[in-house]
C-alpha positions in Angstrom: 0.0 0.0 0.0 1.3 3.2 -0.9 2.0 5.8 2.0 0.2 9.1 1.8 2.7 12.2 0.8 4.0 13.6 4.4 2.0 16.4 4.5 -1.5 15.1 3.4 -2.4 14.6 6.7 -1.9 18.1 8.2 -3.7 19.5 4.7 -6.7 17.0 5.7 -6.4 19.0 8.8 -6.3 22.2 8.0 -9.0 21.6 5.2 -10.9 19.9 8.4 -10.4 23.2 10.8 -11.1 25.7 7.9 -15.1 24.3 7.3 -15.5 24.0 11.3 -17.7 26.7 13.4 -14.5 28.2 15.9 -13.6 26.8 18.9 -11.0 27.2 21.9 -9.8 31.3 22.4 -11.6 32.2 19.3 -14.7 31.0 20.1 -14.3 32.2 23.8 -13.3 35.9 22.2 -16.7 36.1 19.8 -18.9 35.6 23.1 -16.7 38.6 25.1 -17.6 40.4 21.7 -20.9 39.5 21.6 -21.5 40.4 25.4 -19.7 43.7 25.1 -22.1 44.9 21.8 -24.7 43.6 24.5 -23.8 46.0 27.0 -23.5 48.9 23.8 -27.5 47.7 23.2 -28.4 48.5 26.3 -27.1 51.5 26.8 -28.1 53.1 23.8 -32.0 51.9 24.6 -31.5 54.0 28.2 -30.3 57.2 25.7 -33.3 56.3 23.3 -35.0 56.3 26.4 -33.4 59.4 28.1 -33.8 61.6 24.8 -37.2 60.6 24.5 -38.4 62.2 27.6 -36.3 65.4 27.1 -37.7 65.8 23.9 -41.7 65.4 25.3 -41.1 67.5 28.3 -37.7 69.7 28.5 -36.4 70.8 31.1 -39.8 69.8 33.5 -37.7 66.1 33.3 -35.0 65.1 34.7 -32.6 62.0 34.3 -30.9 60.2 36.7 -27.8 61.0 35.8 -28.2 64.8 36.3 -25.4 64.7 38.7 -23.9 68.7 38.1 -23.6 71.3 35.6 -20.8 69.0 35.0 -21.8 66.0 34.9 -25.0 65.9 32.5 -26.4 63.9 30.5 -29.6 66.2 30.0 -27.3 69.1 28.6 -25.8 66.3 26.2 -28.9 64.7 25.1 -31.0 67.8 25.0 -28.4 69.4 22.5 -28.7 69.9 18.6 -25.8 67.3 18.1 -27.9 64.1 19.5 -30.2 64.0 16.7 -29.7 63.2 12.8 -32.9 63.5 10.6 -35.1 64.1 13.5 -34.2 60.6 14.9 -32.3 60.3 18.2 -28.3 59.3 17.7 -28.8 56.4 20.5 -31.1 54.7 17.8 -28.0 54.5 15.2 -25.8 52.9 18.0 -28.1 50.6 19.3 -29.1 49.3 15.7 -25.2 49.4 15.3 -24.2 47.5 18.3 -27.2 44.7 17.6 -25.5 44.0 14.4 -22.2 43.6 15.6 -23.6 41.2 18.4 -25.3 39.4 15.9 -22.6 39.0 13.6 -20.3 38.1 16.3 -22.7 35.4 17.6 -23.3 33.7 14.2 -19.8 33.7 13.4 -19.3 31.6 16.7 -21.5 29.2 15.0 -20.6 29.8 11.8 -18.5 27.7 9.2 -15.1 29.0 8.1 -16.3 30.8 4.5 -19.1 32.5 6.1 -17.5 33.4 9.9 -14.9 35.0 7.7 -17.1 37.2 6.1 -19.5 38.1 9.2 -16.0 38.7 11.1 -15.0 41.3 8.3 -18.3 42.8 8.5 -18.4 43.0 12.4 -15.1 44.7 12.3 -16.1 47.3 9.7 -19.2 48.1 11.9 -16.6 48.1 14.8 -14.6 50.8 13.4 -17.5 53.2 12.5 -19.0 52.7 16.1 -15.7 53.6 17.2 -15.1 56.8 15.0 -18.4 58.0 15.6 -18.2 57.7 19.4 -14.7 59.3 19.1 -17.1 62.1 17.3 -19.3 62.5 20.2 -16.8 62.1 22.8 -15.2 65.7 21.1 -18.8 67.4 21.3 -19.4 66.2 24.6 -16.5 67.3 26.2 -15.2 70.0 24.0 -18.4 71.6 22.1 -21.3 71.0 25.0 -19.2 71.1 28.1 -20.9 68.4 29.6 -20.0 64.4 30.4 -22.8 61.9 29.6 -22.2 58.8 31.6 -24.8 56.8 29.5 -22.5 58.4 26.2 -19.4 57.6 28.6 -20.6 54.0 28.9 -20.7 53.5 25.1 -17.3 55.3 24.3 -15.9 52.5 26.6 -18.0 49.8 24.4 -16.5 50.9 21.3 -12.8 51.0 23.0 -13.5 47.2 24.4 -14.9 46.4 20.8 -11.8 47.4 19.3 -9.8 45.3 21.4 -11.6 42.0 19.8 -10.4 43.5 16.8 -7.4 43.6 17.8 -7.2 40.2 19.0 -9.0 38.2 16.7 -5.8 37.9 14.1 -3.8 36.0 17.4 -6.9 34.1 18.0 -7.5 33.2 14.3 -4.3 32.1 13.9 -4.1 29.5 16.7 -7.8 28.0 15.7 -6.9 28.3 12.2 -2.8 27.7 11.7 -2.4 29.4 7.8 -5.9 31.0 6.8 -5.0 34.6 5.7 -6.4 37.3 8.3 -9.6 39.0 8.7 -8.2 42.3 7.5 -5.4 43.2 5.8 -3.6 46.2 6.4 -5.7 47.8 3.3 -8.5 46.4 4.6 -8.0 47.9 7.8 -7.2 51.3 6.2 -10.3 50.8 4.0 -12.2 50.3 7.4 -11.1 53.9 9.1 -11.8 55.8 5.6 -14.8 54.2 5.7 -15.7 55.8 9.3 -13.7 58.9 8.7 -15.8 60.0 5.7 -19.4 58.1 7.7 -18.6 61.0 10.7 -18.1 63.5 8.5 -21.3 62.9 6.6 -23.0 62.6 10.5 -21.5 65.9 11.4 -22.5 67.7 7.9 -26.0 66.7 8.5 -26.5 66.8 12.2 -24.4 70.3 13.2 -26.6 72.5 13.8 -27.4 75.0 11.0 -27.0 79.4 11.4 -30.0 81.1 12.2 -28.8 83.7 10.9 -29.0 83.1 6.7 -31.2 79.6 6.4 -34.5 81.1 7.2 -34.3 84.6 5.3 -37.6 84.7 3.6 -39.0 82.0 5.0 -41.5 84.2 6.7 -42.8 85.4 3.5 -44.5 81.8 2.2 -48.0 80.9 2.2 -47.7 78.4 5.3 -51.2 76.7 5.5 -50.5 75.6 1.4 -46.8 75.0 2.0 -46.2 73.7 5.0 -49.8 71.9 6.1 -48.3 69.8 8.8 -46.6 72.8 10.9 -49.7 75.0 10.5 -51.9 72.6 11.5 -50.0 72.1 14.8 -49.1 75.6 15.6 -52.8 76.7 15.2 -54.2 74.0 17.1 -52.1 75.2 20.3 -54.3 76.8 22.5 -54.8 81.0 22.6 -54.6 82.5 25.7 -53.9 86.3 26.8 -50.5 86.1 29.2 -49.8 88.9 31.1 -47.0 91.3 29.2 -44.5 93.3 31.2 -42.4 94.9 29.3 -39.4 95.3 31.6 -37.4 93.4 29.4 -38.4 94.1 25.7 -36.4 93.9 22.4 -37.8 94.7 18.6 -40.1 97.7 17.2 -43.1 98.4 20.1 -45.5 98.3 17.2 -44.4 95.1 15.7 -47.6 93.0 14.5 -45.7 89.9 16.7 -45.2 89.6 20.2 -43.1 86.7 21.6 -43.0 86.3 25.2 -41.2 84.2 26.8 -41.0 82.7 30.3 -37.6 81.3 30.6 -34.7 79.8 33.2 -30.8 80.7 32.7 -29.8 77.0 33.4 -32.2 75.5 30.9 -30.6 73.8 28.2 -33.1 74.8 26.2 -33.4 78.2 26.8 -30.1 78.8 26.1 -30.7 77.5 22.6 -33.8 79.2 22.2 -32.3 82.5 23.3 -29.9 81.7 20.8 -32.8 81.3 18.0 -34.7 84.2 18.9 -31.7 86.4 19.0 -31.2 85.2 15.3 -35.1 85.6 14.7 -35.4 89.1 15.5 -32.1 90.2 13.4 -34.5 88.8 10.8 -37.8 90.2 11.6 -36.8 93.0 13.7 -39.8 95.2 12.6 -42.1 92.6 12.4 -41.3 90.9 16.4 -41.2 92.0 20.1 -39.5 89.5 22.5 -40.3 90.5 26.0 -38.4 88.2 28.3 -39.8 87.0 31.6 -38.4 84.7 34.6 -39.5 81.2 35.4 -36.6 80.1 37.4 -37.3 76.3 38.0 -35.7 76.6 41.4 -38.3 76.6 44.1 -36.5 79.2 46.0 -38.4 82.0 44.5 -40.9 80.0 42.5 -44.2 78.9 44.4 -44.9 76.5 41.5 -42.5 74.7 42.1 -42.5 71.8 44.8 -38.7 70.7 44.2 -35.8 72.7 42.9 -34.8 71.2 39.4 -32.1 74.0 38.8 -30.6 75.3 42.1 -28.8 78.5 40.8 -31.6 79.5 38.1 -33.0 82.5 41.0 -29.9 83.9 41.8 -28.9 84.0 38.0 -32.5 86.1 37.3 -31.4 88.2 40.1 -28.1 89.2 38.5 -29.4 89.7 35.6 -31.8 91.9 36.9 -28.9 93.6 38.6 -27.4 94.0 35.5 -30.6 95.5 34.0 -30.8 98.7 36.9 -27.2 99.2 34.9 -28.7 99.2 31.3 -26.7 95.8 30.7 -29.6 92.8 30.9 -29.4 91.8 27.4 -25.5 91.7 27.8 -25.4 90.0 31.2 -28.5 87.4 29.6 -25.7 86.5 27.0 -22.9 86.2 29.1 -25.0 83.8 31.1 -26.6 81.7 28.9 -23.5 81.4 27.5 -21.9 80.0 31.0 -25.0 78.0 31.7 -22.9 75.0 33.5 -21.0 77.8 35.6 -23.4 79.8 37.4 -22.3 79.5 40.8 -22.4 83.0 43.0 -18.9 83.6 42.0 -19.1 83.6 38.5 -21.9 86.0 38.4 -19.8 88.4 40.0 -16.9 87.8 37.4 -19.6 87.8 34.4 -20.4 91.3 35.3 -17.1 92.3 36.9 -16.3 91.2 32.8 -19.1 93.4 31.3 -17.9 96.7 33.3 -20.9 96.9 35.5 -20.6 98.9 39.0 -19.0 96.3 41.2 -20.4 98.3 44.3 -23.4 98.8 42.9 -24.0 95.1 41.6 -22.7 93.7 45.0 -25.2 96.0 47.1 -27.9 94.7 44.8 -27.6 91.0 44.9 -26.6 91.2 48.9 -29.8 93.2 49.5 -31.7 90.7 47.1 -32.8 94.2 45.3 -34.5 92.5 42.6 -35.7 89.7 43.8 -39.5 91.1 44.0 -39.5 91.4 40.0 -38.3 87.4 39.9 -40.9 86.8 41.7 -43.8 88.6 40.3 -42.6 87.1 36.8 -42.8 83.1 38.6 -46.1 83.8 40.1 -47.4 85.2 36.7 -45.9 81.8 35.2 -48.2 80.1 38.1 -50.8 81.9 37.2 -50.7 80.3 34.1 -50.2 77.1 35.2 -46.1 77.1 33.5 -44.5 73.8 34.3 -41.6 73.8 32.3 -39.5 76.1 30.4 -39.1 77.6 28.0 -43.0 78.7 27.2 -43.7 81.1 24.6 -47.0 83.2 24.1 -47.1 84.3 20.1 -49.5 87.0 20.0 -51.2 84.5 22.7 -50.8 81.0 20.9 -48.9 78.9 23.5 -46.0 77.2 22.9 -44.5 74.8 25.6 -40.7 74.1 24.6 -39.3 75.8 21.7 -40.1 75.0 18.2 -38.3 72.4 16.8 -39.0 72.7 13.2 -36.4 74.3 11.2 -37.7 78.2 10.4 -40.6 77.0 12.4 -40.9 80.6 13.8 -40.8 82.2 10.9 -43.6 80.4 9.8 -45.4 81.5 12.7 -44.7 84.9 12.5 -46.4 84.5 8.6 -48.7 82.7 10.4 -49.6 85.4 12.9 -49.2 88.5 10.2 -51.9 86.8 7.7 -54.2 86.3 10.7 -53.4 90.2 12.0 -54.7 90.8 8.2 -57.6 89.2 7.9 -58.9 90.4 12.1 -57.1 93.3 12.3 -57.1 94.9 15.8 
């Protein structure tokens, strides 16, 4: 009998291990894989979960891991950046992580043709999750000012993910002596260009967009045949008749639209808002009046309130009022939304130490609680009212709880309100 060529046997073998599902330290790594895209699943449902409720309420919810202005995942996932196409950014990351547990799992099942290709898959998908977290890691810290520990959880996800990636080559190699590796070095390079141009897309489409030049003229268009959806909505929110003082007022005193707004300086999205009416009356200036009016949600000089929600929001709306027996409200109200995470008693001495205001003056004011009366006549006029969040805005009347959302949205309601101050006029 003829004897088999010496290395027929190993090539049986290798033949043998390349058509088997992994086993040993491979197989043992695609279950820590799997587990740890787990873990990315979950968190990105409690951020899904999280945004959710700041999106439905504001700033009348809180999350549980509201620990400080520092320390916020409210501030993160209440900003601009944590949506794409209207759609929460923790909806992208959980789909992405339950793909790459999927993969991961099947592969550990798998035979060798078709593991190879899931495993080239699930690191593709490993690589974006880890470039866009690297993304979001930079706004969060750098852009917002704030640390998400929900966010925090899933940048440590995608750094654990990218260790499998790391060792799955080793761990190939022992369950699988000679098959090439997942990813070649162009293959690997492929991978990051791949999630280098996929965040730049992400940040192209989700930054936020200037107020300032996208809406000119969007005022001007027949709403109700145009944009059916948003005029339905804004005229079904109810009319009422709030009560306007004017200590704080900015645009033409005959303008055919009022705004007024009931607002806190450590609301998220205040901040914002004071940001997009700032832009809307450079736009409109003859045509809108914002008169601005406090709603601290701090239950320390706001009898709506049962518990505090922002615990320096009264003294803020004191200083600013300070600020304002100095001419300087709309200057120290920009300075302070501006420093929203920092408003501790100090710093609103340095924000109007920085503005040039009267030091004596200011520090006799806010030590004799001078203006504290007006904060409160403005919260008990929000009571009144029955205000349980902020911001809330009165358009000539028409209530709006939270800000509009829709991009030019108030422009189309001041068109909105103009045709109706046409066909009733006053």
């Amino acid at each position: 009998m003829t004897a088999p060529p010496p290395d027929s046997a190993d090539h049986t073998t290798d033949r043998a291990r390349s058509g088997r599902p992994p086993t040993g330290s491979l197989h043992r790594l695609l279950h820590t894989g799997t587990a740890i895209a787990a873990v990315g699943v979950a968190l990105s449902a409690l951020i899904v979960y999280v945004h959710a409720r700041l999106a439905a309420a504001g700033s009348g919810y809180t999350s549980f891991c509201n620990v400080s202005s520092t320390i916020n995942c409210d501030q993160v996932l209440g900003s601009p950046y944590a949506s794409m196409f209207g759609v929460g950014l923790g909806w992208f990351a959980m789909a992405t992580y339950a793909a790459i547990a999927v993969a991961l799992q099947v592969t550990a099942r798998a035979p060798a043709a078709t593991a190879r290709r899931l495993l080239q898959a699930a690191c593709v998908a490993i690589f974006m999750a880890a470039g866009f977290s690297a993304y979001m890691a930079y706004l969060s810290f750098f852009v917002i000012g704030a640390i998400c520990l929900m966010c925090s959880g899933l940048y440590l996800v995608a750094a654990a993910s990218l260790w499998v990636v790391y060792a799955i080559p080793a761990r190939l190699a022992a369950d699988r002596p000679g098959q090439p590796p997942v990813l070649t070095p162009r293959g690997a390079l492929a991978a990051l260009a791949t999630s280098a141009v996929a965040v730049a897309v992400v940040a192209g489409v989700s930054w936020p967009a200037g107020g300032d030049t996208t809406c000119r003229g969007a005022g001007a268009i027949d709403v109700a045949e145009q944009k059916p959806e948003f005029y339905r909505w804004y005229t079904e929110q109810p009319l009422v008749e709030p009560p306007v003082v004017e200590r704080h007022a900015l645009g033409a005193a005959d303008a055919p639209v009022t705004i007024v707004e009931f607002f806190d300086f450590e609301c998220g999205y205040c901040g914002r808002n004071h940001e997009a009416l700032k832009a809307l009356l450079a736009r409109h200036h003859d045509d809108v009046r914002l008169v601005y009016r406090h709603f601290p949600l701090d239950a320390a000089c706001n009898e709506a309130l049962e518990h505090t929600v922002h615990a320096r929001a009264c003294r803020a709306a004191e200083a600013s009022e300070c600020a304002a027996l100095q001419g300087r409200f709309e200057d120290m109200a920009d300075a302070m939304f501006a420093r929203q995470r920092q408003l501790f008693e100090t710093n609103l001495f340095r924000i109007a130490e920085r503005l040039g205001l009267d030091m004596a003056a200011f520090q006799r004011c806010m030590t004799d609680r001078e203006t504290l009366p007006m904060i409160l006549d403005d919260a008990r006029a929000g009571k009144r009212l029955e205000l349980t969040s902020t911001p809330t805005l009165f358009i000539n009347g028409r209530r709006i709880e939270g800000s509009i959302s829709e991009p030019c949205g108030y422009d189309y309601a001041i068109a909105i309100e103009r045709a109706r101050r046409t066909a009733s006029p006053r």
